[in-house]
C-alpha positions as CSV (number, residue, x, y, z in Angstrom):
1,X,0.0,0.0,0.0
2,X,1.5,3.4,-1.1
3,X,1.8,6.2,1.2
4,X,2.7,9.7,0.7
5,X,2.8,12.2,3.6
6,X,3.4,15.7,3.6
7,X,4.4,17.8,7.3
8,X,4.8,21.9,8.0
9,X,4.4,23.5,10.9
10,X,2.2,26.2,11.1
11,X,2.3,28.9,14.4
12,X,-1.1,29.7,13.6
13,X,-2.2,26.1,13.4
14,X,-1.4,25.5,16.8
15,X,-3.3,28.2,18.9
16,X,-6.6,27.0,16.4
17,X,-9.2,24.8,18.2
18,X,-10.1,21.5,17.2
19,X,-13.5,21.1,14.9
20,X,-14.8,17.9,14.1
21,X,-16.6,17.4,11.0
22,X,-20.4,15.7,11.2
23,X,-20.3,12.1,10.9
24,X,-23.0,10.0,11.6
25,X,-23.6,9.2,15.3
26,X,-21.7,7.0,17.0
27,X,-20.4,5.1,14.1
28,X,-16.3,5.2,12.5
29,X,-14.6,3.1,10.2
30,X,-12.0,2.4,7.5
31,X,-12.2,4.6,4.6
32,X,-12.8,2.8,1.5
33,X,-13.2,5.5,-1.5
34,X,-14.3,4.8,-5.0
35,X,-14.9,6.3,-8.6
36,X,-18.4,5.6,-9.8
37,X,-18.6,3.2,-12.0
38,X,-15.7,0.6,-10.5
39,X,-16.0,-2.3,-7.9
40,X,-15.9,-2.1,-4.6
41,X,-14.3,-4.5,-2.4
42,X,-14.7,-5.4,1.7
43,X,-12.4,-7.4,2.7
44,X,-13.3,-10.6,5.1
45,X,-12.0,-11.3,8.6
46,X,-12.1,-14.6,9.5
47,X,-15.7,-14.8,11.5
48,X,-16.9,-13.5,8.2
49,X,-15.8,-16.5,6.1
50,X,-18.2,-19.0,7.5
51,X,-21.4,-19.0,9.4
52,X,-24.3,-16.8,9.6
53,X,-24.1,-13.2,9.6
54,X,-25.6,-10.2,7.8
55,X,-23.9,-7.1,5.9
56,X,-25.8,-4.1,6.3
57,X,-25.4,-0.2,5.1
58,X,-26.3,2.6,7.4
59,X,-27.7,5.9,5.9
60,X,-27.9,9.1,7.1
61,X,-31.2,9.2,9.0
62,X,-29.4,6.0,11.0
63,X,-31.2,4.0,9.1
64,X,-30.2,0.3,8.4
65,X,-30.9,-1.4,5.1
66,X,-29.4,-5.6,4.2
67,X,-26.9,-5.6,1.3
68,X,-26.0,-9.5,1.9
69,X,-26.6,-12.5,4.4
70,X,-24.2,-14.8,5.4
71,X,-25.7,-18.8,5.7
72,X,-22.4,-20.9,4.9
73,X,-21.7,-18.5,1.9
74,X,-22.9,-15.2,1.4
75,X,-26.1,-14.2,-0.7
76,X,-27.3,-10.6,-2.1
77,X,-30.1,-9.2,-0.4
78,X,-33.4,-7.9,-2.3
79,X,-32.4,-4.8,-4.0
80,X,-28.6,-6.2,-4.6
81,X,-29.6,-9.1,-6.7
82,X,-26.6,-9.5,-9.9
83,X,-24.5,-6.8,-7.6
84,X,-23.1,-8.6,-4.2
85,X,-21.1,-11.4,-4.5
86,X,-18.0,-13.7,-2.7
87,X,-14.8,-13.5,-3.8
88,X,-12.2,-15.8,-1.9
89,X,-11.2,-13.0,0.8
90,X,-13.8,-10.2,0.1
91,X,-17.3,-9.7,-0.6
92,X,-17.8,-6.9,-4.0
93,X,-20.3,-4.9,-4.4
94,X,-20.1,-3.7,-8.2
95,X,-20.7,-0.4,-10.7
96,X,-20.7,1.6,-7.1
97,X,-22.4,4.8,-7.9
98,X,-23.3,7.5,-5.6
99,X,-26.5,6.2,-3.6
100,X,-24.2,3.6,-2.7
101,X,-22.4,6.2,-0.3
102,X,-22.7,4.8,3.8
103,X,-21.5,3.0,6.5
104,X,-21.3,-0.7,5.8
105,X,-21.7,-2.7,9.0
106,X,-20.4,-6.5,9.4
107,X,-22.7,-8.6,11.9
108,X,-21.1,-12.1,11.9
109,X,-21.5,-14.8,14.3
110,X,-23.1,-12.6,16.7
111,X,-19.9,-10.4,16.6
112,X,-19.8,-6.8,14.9
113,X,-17.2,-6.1,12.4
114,X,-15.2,-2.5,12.0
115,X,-17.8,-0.8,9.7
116,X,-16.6,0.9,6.5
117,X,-17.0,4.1,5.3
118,X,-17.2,3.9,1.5
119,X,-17.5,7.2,-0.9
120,X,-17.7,7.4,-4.2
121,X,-16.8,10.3,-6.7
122,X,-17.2,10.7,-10.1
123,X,-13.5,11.3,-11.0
124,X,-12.0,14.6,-13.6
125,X,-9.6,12.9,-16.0
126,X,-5.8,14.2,-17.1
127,X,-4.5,12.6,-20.2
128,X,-0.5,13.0,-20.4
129,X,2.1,10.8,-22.1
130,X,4.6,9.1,-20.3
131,X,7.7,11.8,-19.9
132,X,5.5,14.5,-19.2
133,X,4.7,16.1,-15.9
134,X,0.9,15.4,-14.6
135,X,-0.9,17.9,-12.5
136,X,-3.9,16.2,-10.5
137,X,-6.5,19.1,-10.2
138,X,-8.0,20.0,-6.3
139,X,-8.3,23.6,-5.1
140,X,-10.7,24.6,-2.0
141,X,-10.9,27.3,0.3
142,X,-8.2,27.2,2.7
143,X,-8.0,31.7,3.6
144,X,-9.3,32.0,7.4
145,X,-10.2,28.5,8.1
146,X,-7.9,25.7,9.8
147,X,-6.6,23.0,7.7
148,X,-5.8,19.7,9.8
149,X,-4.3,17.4,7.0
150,X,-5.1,17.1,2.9
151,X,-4.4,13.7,2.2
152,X,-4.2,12.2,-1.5
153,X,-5.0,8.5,-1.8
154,X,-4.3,6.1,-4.5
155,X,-4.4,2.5,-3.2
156,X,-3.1,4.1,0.1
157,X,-2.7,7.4,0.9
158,X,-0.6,10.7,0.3
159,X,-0.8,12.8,3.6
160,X,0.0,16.6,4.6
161,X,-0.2,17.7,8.1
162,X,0.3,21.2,9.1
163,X,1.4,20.6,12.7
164,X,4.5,18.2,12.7
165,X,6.7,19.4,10.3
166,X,7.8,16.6,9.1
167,X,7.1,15.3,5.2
168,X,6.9,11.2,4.8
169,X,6.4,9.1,1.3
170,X,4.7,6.6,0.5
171,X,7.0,3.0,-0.3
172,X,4.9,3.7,-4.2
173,X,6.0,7.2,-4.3
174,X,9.1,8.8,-4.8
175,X,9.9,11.9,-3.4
176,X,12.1,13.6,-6.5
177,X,8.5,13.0,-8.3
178,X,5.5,14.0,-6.3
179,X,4.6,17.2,-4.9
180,X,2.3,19.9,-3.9
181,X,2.7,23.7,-4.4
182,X,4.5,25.3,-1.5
183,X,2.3,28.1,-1.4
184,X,-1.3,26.0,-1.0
185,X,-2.1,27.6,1.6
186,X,-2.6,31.2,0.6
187,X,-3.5,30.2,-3.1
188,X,-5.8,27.4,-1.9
189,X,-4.3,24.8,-4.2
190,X,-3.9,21.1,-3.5
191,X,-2.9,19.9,-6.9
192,X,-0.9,16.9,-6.8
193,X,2.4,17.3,-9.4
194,X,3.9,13.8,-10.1
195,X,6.9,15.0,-12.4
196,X,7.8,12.8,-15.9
197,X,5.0,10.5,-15.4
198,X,5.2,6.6,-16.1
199,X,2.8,4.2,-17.1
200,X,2.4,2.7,-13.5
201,X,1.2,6.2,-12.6
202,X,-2.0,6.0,-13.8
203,X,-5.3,5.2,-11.9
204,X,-7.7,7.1,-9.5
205,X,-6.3,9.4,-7.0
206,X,-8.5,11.1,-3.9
207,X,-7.5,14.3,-2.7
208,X,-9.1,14.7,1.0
209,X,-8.7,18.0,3.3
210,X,-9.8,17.9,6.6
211,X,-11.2,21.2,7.5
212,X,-14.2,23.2,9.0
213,X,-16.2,21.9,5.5
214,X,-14.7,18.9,4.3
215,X,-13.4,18.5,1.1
216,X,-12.9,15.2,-1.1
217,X,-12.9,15.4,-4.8
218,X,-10.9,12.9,-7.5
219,X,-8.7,12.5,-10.6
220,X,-8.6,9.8,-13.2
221,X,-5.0,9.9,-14.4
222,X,-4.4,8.1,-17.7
223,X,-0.8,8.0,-18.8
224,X,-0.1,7.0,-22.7
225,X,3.1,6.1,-24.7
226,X,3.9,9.1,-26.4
227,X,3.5,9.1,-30.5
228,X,5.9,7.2,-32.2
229,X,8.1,9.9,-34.6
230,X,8.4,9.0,-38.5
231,X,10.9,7.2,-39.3
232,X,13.1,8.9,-41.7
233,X,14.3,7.5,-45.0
234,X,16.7,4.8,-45.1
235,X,19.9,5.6,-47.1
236,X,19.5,1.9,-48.7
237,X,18.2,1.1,-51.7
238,X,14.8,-0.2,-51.3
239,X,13.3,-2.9,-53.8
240,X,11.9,-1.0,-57.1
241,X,7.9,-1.6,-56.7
242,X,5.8,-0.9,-60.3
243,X,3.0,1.6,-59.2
244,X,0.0,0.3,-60.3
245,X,-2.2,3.1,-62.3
246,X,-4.8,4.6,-60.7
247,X,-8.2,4.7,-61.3
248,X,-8.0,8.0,-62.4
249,X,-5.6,7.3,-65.2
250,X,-7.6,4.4,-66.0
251,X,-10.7,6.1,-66.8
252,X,-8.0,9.1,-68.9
253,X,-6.6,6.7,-71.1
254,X,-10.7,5.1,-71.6
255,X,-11.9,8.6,-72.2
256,X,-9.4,9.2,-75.1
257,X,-9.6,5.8,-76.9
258,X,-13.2,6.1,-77.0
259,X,-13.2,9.4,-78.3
260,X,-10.5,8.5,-80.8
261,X,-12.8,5.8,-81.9
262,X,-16.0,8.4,-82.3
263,X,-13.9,11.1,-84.0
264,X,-12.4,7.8,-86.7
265,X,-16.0,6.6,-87.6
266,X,-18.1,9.9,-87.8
267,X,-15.0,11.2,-90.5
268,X,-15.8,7.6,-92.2
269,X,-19.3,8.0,-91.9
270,X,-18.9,11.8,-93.4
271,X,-16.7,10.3,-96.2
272,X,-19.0,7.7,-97.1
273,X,-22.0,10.3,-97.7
274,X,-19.9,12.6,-99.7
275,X,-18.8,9.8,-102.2
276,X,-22.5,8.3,-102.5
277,X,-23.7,12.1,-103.0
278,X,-21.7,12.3,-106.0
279,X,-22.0,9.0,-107.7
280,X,-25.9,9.5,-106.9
281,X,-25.5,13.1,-108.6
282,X,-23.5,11.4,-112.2
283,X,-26.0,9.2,-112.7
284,X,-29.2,11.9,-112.4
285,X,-27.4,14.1,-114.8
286,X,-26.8,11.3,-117.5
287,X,-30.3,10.1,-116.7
288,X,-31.5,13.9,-117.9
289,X,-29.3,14.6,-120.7
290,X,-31.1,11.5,-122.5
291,X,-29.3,10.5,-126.3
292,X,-26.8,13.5,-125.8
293,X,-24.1,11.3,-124.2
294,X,-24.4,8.9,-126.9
295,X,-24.4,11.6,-129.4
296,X,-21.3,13.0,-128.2
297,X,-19.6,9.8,-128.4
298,X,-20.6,9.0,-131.7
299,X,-19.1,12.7,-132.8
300,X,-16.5,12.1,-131.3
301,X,-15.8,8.3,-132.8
302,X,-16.4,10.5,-136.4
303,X,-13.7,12.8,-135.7
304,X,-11.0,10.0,-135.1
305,X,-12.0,8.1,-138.0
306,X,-11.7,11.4,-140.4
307,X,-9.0,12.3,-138.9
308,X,-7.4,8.8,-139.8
309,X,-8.6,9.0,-143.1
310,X,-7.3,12.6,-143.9
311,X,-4.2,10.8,-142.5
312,X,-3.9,8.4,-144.5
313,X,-5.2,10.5,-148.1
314,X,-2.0,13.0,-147.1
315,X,0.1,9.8,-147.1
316,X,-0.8,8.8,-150.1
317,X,-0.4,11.5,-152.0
318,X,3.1,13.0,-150.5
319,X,4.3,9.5,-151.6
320,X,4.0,9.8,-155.1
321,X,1.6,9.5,-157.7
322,X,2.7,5.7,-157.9
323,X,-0.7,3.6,-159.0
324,X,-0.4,0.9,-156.0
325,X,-0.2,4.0,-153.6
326,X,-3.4,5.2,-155.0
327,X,-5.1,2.0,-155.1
328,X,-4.6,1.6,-151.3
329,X,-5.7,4.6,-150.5
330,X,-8.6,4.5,-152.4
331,X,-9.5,0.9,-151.1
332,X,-9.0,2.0,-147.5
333,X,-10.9,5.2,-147.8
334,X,-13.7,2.6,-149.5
335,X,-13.5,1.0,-146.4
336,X,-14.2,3.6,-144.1
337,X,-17.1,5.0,-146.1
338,X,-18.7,1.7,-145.5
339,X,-18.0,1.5,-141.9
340,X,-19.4,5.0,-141.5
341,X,-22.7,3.5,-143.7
342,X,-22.9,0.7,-141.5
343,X,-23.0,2.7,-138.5
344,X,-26.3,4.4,-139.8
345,X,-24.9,8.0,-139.7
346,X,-27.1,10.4,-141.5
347,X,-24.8,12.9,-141.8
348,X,-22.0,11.5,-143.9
349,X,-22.7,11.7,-147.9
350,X,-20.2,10.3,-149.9
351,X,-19.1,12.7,-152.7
């Protein structure tokens, strides 16, 4: 059990009277204190263990209500049902919450128990990371009234009493660590400092002062491994990795193909119109013109063949006037008149 107790003298302290708080009548105990919510534990003596006895809990208006009953083992009492039960060396009594608060009296084999005092407190919290220094909140008015003793309590107790002088620690506390402000007194604060907290300093702690108007209050302390800095980059080389595209670029590259692919078959399509368009236009304009196409063809088939024949009269004649020269051309030019009959054109007359 850890306990931490503080000592000053104070000349004023001494010539103050002695004032004693309201307790209930007639009744003291151990102190058991609690945060609401947790388990609460009374320990067993050994008349307790077997037997028949009762465990009751004395309110305020002295009133005395069962919790458990002893009968070889001990049993919850209506109203405690699924929240009283026996553990090897105890009795618990759990999620204690703030009606629980009382005096809890042990009947056993027609022999009283030491009763308990149990309070409960719904504890402030301070979060720190281990390293750091923790201040445990409690402030009350100390200015013109007489302070016996502030105690702080965690499994035990941390004590300050202004009459002796004297400072004494706890065998869970060490003195280079924990403190109180040397100046509580006129500034009226209690805090508790524990300096570069660890991880076994966290839990509940109960700050008590003993004056004129009690004061109790408590402190969740919750100590946590500090962040864990980045770890800079390592001067080896590491294995190449192949990023894998995102789906982002994915749906880029997608976009473009398909685009690509519209812009590639409209032009085709646009193409294909245009040609069609034209083809479709040639063969109206023929189909309108009616015989003329054929006429021009025919004028034009005359103006070879006369051509060829002038060609071939000129050839004659530059090679002499010879009679096998004439002869040909007369035969060929024969010829020609006949095709040109044959052909049924109208307009050639043979002279």
């Amino acid at each position: 059990m850890a306990v931490l107790a503080f000592h000053m003298s104070s000349p004023a302290a001494r010539h103050q009277p002695t004032r004693i708080g309201v307790y209930f009548r007639g009744v003291s105990g151990k102190l058991i204190q609690a945060a609401a919510g947790d388990d609460v534990k009374f320990p067993l003596t050994e008349e307790c263990m077997k037997g028949r006895g009762t465990l009751k809990r004395r309110l305020q208006d002295d009133s005395l209500h069962s919790v458990g009953d002893l009968d070889g083992s001990w049993k919850p009492a209506p109203g405690y049902i699924n929240r009283f039960f026996q553990s090897s060396d105890s009795v618990i009594l759990t999620s204690a919450d703030i009606s629980d608060e009382g005096y809890y009296e042990f009947d056993c084999n027609n022999k009283k128990e030491e009763s308990a005092q149990l309070q409960v407190f719904i504890p402030s919290d301070v979060f720190v990371h281990e390293g750091e220094d923790a201040i445990l909140p409690c402030r009350s008015i100390t200015a013109g009234q007489w302070v016996k003793s502030v105690r702080w309590r965690r499994d035990g107790e941390v004590e300050l009493d202004v009459r002796s002088g004297e400072t004494t620690y706890g065998n869970g506390f060490d003195e280079s660590r924990v403190s109180i402000p040397s100046d509580w007194h006129q500034r009226a604060n209690l805090s508790l400092i524990i300096k570069r907290a660890e991880a076994r300093d966290g839990g509940v702690y109960y700050c008590d002062i003993d004056k004129v108007e009690k004061h109790r209050s408590a402190v969740r302390l919750h100590v946590s491994t500090p962040p864990t800095p980045p770890t800079p980059p390592s001067s080896t080389s590491q294995p190449t990795t192949t990023e894998r595209p995102s789906e982002c670029s994915d749906w880029s590259w997608r976009t473009f193909s398909i685009t690509a692919a519209v812009f590639v078959i409209v032009g085709l399509l646009v193409w294909l119109c245009w040609f069609l368009r034209n083809r479709i236009f040639k063969v109206c304009t023929r189909g309108f013109g009616g015989g003329s196409s054929e006429q021009e063809e025919e004028i034009n088939l005359k103006s070879v063949i006369i051509s060829n024949s002038d060609g071939h009269l000129c050839n004659s004649t530059e090679e002499g006037g010879g009679g096998g020269g004439a002869e040909e051309g007369r035969e060929s030019g024969s010829d020609q008149h006949s095709m040109l009959k044959s052909n049924g054109n109208p307009d050639f007359t043979h002279n």
